[in-house]
C-alpha positions as CSV (number, residue, x, y, z in Angstrom):
1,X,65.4,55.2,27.5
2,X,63.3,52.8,29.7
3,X,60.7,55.1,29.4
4,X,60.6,55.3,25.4
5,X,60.7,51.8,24.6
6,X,57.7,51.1,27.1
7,X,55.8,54.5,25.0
8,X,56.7,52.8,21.7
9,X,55.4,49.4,22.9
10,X,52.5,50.7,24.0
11,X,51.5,52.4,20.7
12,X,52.1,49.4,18.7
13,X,55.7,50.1,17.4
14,X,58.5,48.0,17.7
15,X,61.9,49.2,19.9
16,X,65.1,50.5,17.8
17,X,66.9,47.1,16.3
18,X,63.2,45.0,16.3
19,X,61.8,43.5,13.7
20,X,58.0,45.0,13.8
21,X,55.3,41.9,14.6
22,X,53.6,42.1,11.6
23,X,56.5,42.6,9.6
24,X,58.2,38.9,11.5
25,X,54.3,37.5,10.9
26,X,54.4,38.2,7.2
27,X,57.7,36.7,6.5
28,X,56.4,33.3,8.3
29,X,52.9,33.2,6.4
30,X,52.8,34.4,3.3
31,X,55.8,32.0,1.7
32,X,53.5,29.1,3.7
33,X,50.6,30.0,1.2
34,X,52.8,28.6,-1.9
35,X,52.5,25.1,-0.4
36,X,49.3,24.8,1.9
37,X,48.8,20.7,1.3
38,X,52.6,19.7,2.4
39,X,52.5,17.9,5.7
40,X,49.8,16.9,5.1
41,X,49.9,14.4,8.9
42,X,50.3,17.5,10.6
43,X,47.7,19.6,8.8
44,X,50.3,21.7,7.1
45,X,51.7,22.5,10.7
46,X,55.2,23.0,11.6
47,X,57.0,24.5,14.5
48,X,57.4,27.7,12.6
49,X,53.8,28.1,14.1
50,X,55.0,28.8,17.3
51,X,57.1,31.2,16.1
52,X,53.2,32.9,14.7
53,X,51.7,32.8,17.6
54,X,54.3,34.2,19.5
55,X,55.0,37.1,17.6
56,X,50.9,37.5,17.1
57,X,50.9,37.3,21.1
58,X,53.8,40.1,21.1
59,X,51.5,42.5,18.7
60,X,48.5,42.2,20.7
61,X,49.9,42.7,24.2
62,X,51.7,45.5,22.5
63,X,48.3,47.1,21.7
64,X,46.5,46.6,25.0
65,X,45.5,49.1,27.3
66,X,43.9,49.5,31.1
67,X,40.7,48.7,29.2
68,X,38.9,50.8,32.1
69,X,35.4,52.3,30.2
70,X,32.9,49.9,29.4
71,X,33.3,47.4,25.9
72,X,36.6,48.8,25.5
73,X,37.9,45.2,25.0
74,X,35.1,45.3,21.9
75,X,36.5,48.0,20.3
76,X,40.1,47.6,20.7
77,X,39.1,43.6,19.2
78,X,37.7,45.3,15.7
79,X,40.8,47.5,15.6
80,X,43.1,44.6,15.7
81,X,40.8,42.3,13.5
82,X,40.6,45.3,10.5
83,X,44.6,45.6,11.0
84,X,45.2,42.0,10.1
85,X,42.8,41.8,7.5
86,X,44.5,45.4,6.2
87,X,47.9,44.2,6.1
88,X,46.8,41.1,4.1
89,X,47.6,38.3,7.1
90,X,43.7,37.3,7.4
91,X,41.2,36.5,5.1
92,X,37.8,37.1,4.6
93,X,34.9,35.3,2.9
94,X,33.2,36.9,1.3
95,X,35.8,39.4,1.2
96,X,35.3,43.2,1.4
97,X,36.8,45.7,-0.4
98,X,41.1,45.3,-0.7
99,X,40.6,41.7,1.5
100,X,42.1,38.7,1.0
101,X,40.0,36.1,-0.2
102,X,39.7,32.8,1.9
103,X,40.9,29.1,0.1
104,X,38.1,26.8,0.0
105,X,40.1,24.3,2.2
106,X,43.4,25.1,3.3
107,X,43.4,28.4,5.8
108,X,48.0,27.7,5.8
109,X,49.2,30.9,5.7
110,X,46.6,32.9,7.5
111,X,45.5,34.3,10.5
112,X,42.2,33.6,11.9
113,X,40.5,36.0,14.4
114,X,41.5,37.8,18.0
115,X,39.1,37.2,20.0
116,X,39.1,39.8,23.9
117,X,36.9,39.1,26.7
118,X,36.6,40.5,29.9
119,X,35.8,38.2,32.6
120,X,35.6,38.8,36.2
121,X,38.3,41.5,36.7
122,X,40.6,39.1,34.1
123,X,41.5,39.6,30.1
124,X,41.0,36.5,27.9
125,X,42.6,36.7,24.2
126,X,42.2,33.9,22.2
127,X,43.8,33.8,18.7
128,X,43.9,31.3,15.6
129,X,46.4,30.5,13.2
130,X,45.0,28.5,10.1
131,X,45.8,25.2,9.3
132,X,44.4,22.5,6.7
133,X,40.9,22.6,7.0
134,X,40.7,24.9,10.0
135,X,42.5,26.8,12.4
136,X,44.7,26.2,15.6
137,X,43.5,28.1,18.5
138,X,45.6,29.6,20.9
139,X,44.2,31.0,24.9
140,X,46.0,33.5,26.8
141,X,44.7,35.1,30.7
142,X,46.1,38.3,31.7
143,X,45.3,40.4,35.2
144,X,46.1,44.0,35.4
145,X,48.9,44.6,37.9
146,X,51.0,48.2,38.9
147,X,50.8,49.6,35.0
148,X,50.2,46.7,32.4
149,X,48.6,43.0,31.5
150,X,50.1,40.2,33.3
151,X,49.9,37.0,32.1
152,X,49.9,34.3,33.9
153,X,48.2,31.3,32.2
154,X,48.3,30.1,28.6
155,X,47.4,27.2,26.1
156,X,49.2,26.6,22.6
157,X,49.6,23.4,20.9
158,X,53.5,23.4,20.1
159,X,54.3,19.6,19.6
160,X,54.0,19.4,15.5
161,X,54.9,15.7,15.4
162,X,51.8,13.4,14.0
163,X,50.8,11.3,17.3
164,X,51.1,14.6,19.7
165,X,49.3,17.6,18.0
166,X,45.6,18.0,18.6
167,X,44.6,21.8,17.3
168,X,41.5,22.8,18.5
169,X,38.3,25.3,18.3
170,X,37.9,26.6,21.7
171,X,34.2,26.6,22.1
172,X,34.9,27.3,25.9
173,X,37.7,29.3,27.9
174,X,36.2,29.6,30.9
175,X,37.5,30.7,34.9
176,X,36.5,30.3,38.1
177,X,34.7,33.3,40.3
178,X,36.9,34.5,43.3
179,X,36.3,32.3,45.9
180,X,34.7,34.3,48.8
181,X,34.3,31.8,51.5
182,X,36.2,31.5,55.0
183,X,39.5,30.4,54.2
184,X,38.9,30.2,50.8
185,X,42.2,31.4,48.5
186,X,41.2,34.4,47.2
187,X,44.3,34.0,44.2
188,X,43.5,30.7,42.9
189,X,41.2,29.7,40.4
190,X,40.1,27.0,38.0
191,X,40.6,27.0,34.7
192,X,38.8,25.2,32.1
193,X,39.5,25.1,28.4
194,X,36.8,23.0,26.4
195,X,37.6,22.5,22.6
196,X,36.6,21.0,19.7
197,X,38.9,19.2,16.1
198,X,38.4,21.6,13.7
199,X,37.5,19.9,10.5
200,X,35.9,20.6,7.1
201,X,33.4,17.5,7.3
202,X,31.6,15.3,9.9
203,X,29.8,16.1,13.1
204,X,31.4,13.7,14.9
205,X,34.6,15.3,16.4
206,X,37.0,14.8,19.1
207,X,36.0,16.6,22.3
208,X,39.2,18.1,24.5
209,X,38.7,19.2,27.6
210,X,41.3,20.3,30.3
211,X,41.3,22.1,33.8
212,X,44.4,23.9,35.5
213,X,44.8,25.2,38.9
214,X,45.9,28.6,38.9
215,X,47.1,31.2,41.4
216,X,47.5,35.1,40.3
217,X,49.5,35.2,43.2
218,X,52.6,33.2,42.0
219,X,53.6,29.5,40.8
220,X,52.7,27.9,37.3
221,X,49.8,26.9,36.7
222,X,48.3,23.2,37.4
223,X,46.8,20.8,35.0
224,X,44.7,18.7,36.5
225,X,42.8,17.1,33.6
226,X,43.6,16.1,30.1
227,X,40.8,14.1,28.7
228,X,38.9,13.5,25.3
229,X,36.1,11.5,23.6
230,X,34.3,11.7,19.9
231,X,31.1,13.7,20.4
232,X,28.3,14.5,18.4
233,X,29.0,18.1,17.8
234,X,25.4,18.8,16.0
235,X,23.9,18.7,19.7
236,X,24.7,21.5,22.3
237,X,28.4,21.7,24.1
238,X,28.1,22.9,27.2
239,X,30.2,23.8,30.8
240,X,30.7,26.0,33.4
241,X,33.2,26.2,36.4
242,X,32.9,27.5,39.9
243,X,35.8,27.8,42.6
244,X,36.2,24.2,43.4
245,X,34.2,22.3,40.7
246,X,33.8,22.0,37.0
247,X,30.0,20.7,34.5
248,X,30.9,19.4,31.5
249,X,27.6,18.5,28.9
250,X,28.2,17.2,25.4
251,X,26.9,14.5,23.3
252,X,27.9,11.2,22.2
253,X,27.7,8.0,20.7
254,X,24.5,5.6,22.1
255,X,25.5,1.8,22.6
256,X,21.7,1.4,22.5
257,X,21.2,0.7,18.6
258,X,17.3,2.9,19.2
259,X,19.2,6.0,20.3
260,X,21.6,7.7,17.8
261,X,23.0,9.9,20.7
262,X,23.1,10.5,24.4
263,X,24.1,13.1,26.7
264,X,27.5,12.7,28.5
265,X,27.9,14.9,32.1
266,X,31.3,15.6,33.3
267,X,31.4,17.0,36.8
268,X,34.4,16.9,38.5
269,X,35.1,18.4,42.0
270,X,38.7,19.7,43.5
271,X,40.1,19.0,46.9
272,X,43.6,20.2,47.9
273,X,45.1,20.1,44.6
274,X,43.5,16.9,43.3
275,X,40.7,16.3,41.4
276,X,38.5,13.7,41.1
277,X,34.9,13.0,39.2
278,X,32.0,12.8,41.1
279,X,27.6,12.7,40.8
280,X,26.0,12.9,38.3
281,X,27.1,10.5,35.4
282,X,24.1,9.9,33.8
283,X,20.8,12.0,33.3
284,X,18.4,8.8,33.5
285,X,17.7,4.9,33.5
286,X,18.8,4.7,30.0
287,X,22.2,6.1,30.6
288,X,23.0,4.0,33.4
289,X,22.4,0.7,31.6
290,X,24.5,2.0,28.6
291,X,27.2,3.2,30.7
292,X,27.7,0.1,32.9
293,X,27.8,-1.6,29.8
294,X,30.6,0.4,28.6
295,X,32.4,-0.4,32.0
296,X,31.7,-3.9,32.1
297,X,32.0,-5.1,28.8
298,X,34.3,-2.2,27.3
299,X,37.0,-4.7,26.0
300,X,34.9,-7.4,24.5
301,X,33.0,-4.6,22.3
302,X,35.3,-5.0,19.2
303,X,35.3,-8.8,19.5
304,X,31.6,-8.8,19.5
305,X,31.0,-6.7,16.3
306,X,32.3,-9.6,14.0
307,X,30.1,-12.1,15.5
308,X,27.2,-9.8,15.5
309,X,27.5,-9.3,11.9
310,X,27.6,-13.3,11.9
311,X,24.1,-13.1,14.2
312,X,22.8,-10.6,11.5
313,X,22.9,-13.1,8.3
314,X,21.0,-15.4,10.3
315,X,18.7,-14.4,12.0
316,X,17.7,-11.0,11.0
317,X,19.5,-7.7,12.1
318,X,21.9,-7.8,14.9
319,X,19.6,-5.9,17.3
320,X,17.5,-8.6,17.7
321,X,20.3,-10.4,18.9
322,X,20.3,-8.1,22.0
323,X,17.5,-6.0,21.7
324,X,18.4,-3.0,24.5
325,X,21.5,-1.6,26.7
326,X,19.4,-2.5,29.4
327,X,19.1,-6.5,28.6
328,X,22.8,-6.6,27.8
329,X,23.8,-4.6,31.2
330,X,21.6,-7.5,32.5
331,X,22.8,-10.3,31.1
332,X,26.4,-8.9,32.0
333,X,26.3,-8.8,35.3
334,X,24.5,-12.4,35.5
335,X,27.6,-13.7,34.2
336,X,30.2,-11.8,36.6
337,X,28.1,-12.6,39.2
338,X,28.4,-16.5,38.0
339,X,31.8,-16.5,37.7
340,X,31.4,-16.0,33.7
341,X,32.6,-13.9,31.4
342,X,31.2,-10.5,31.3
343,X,31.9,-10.8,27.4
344,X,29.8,-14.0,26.7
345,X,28.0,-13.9,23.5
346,X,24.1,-15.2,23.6
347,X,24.0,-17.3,20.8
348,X,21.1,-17.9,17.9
349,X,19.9,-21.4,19.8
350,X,20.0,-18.8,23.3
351,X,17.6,-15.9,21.7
């Protein structure tokens, strides 16, 4: 009997006394379609989402197989993508023949696209459920051991309450290579997720980025990093993550009122379970005057914008009031080093 309900699963079907995926799926989505602008703080999420991607999960590890000949991942991803679309779960715009039409705004009720990838000997699946104005992006890893996919690290954003849930557009889902060098753990790796608010307007967006240690061997995996910061998403996003260290590139906001944006570099490095960030910060002179501004002065900046405004009125625009990043950084660290405060304004008589 052990035998049949492993064949059935396999093929797609569910085991006697299951509810098929797509069946469960259906019931959750299409009654969410009648209502797509309540909770509204949430984006029209609610913890029947989980519920989604977990029976979406179920139907695609249902479908997979040893994936041995080349771009067999590609093919088996258009299969599952024309299924959805064919029972009516995901929409298309412009849609085909028989397809659902997408809403203009709100994706509630749908499912957005399975994405395989083969990577180093491992299976990455990413899916999407829509929400207002977007979709919520799910990340699964899976390495082939005895006779099916194992998974052993996943991402999903389950907490549904207004302060706590941050869906994302996974612009990166990336591992580490085996680590080949003497002593090196031939099981663990890095992983890094790099994602991006999904939103109908405005190209400046919330950057996420997070790193886990993982072992194939056993053990769940680490996180070691949970950070974000608005970027400037019109500009490349970039990263890429080797056995012990992790590049992150995006843009982001210039203090320096001549530079609209400036490139940010992440690079972080990981020692015995720890990580810390490390060289380089900053691509040039410019950076580094803007970002030991930030550090210096970063809790005066919203008391300086209302006298700046003040500085404006009188004498001219505010930038003549402190003309560069790099006089500011200047005139900072003259007053730490005098015993002043690093937030002292120059005033009109000082300019």
């Amino acid at each position: 009997m052990r035998g049949v309900t492993a064949m059935l699963l396999a093929c797609g079907l569910p085991a006697a006394g299951q509810t098929p995926p797509l069946d469960a799926l259906r019931a959750l989505l299409i009654p969410a379609r009648e209502h797509p602008l309540e909770h509204v703080e949430t984006r029209g999420a609610t913890p029947d989402l989980t519920l989604v991607k977990h029976h979406l999960r179920v139907w695609i590890e249902s479908r997979l197989t040893p994936l041995t000949h080349p771009d067999e991942e590609i093919v088996l991803t258009s299969q599952l993508n024309a299924d959805l679309k064919k029972a009516g779960l995901a929409c298309s715009a412009p849609p085909g023949a028989n397809e659902v039409p997408c809403p203009d705004q709100s994706l509630v009720g749908f499912l957005g696209e399975i994405k395989l990838r083969r990577s180093l000997g491992f299976l990455a699946v990413q899916t999407a459920v829509g929400i207002l104005c977007g979709e919520d992006e799910s990340a699964y890893l899976y390495e082939w051991k005895e006779d099916h996919w194992w998974r052993f690290w996943e991402t999903e954003q389950n907490d549904y309450t207004k302060d706590k849930y941050f869906p994302q557009y996974l612009q990166f889902m990336l591992i580490s290579p085996t680590n080949h060098r003497r002593g090196g753990d031939k099981t663990e790796h890095l992983v890094l997720t790099l994602g991006t608010n999904p939103w109908c307007s405005s190209n400046w967006q919330t950057i996420y980025y997070r790193i886990w240690q993982t072992s194939t061997g056993a053990g769940r995996p680490k996180l070691l990093l949970d950070e974000s910061e608005l970027g400037f998403l019109s500009e490349p996003v970039q990263a890429s993550v080797w056995p012990d260290d992790v590049l992150i590139e995006y843009a982001v906001a210039s203090i320096d009122g001549g530079v609209h944006n400036r490139r940010q570099i992440r690079h972080f490095v990981v020692k015995q379970g720890s990580i810390e960030r490390v060289d380089p910060v900053v691509l040039g002179p410019r950076d580094s005057s803007t970002i030991g501004l930030s550090v210096l002065r970063r809790k005066c900046l919203e008391e300086r914008l209302p006298r700046l405004g003040q500085l404006g009125r009188v004498g001219g625009e505010s930038s003549r009031a402190l003309s560069s990043s790099s006089s500011q950084l200047a005139i900072a660290r003259k007053n730490q080093t005098s015993g002043r405060s690093a937030c002292r304004i120059p005033t009109r008589k000082s300019l």
